[in-house]
N, C-alpha and C positions, 0 to 999 in steps of 0.2 A: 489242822482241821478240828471243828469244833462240835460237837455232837449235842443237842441235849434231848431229852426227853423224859418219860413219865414212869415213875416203877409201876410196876403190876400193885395192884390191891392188892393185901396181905391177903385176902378172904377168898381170891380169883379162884383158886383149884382145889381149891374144899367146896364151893359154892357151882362151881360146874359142872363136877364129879357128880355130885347130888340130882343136879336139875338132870344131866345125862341120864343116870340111872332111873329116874323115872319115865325116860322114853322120849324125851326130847330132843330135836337134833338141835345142834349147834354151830350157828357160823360169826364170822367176826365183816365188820361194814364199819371202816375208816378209812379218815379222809387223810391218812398219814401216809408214806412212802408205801408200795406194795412188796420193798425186800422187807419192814419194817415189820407186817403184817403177816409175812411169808416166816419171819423169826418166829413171830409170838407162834401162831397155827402150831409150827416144827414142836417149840417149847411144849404148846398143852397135846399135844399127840405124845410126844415120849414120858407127858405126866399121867397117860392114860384116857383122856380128855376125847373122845373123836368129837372133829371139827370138818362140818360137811365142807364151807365154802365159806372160803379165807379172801376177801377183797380189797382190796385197799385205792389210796387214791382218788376216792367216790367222793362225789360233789353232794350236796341235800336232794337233789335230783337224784341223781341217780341212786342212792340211799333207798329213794320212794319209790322209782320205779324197780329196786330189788326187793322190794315187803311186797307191793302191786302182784307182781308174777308169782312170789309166795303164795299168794291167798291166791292166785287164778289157780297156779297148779299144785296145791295142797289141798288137799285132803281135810288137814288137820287147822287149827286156828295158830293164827301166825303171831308170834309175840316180838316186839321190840324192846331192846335195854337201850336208854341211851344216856349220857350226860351234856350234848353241848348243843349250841344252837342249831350244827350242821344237822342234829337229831331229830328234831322239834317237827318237822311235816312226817317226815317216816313214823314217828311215836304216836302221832295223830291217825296217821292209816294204817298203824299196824291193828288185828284185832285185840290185841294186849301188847298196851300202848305203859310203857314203865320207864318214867324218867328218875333219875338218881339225884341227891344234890352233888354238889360237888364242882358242875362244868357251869354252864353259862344256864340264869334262872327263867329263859326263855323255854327252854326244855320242859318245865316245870310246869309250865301254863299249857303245853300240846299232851301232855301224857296224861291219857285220865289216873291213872295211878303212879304217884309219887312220893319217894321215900326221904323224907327229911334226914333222916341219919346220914346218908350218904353210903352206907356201907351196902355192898354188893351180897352179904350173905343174906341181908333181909329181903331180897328176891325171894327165895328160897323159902322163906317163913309166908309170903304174901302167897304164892302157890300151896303150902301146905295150909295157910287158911283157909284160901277159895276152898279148897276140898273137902274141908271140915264146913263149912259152909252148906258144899254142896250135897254132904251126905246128912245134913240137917235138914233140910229143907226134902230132899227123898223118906228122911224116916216121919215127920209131919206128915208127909201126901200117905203115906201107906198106914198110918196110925187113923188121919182122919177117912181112907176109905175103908178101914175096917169099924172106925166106930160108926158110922153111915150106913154101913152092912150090916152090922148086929140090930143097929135100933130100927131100920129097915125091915128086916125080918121080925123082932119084938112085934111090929106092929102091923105085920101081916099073918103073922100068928095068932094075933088079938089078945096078946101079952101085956104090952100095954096099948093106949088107948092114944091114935091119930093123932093128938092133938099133945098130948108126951111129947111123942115123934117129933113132931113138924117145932116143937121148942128145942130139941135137941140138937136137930141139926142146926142149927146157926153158932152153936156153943163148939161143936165140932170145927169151924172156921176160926172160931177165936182163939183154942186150941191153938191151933197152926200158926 
């Protein structure tokens, strides 16, 4: 008998570990044997890794109808990784849609975000940016509702004069 198959990423369980710890769950959706899949699960559980739901065997159909039920019964916004063609509609309906290079460049064109490197740690980085991101765009809203408040009140105090005012605030938008 002849076996072949794929190593793991070198980056797989440093790149896990990480996305876990910040409160993600994690499950695995291949189209490869389900004792195949039932190995990898076992391997990242005794790496410390928890792995809600381990499937294998799945068709691109069924792929999308396991994101589909994600997003009905979560809570939370549903993210796909994928690299190959069988990925491509799931990466489309997931709401964080992340195709990798590496598999088939069909993936590539369904995922709104896409990592040329190929490498599986830069997930990791693309989540730690959105967040820098996100906490950019909250300190803007709260800098320009306090400068909107100060000149605001300036000019209900007759501090300065309405028409200050009413120049200031568009400068406050462009701030942002």
């Amino acid at each position: 008998m002849i076996e072949l198959g794929e190593p793991l990423r070198a980056d797989v369980i440093e790149t896990l570990r990480s996305i876990s710890a910040r409160g993600w769950r994690l499950g695995i959706l291949s189209g490869d044997r389900q004792e195949i899949v039932d190995s990898l699960a076992t391997f990242l559980r005794k790496a410390g890794i928890a792995i809600d739901v381990a499937l294998g065997q799945l068709s691109p159909e069924d792929k999308l109808d396991v994101i589909r039920r994600c997003k009905q019964e979560s809570h939370r916004p549903c993210a796909m990784v994928g690299d190959g063609v069988n990925d491509a509609a799931a990466l489309a309906m997931a709401d964080i849609g992340i195709a990798i290079r590496g598999g088939s460049e069909q993936s590539l064109y369904a995922g709104p975000i896409f990592l040329a490197n190929g490498q599986l740690a830069s997930v990791e980085e693309v989540i730690a940016a959105s967040k820098g991101v996100v906490r950019g765009i909250q300190r803007c809203f709260v800098a320009s509702l306090v400068y909107n408040a100060v000149t605001m009140t300036l000019a209900i105090m007759g501090w300065i004069h309405p028409l200050i005012a009413a120049v200031l605030m568009p400068i406050s938008g462009l701030t942002v």
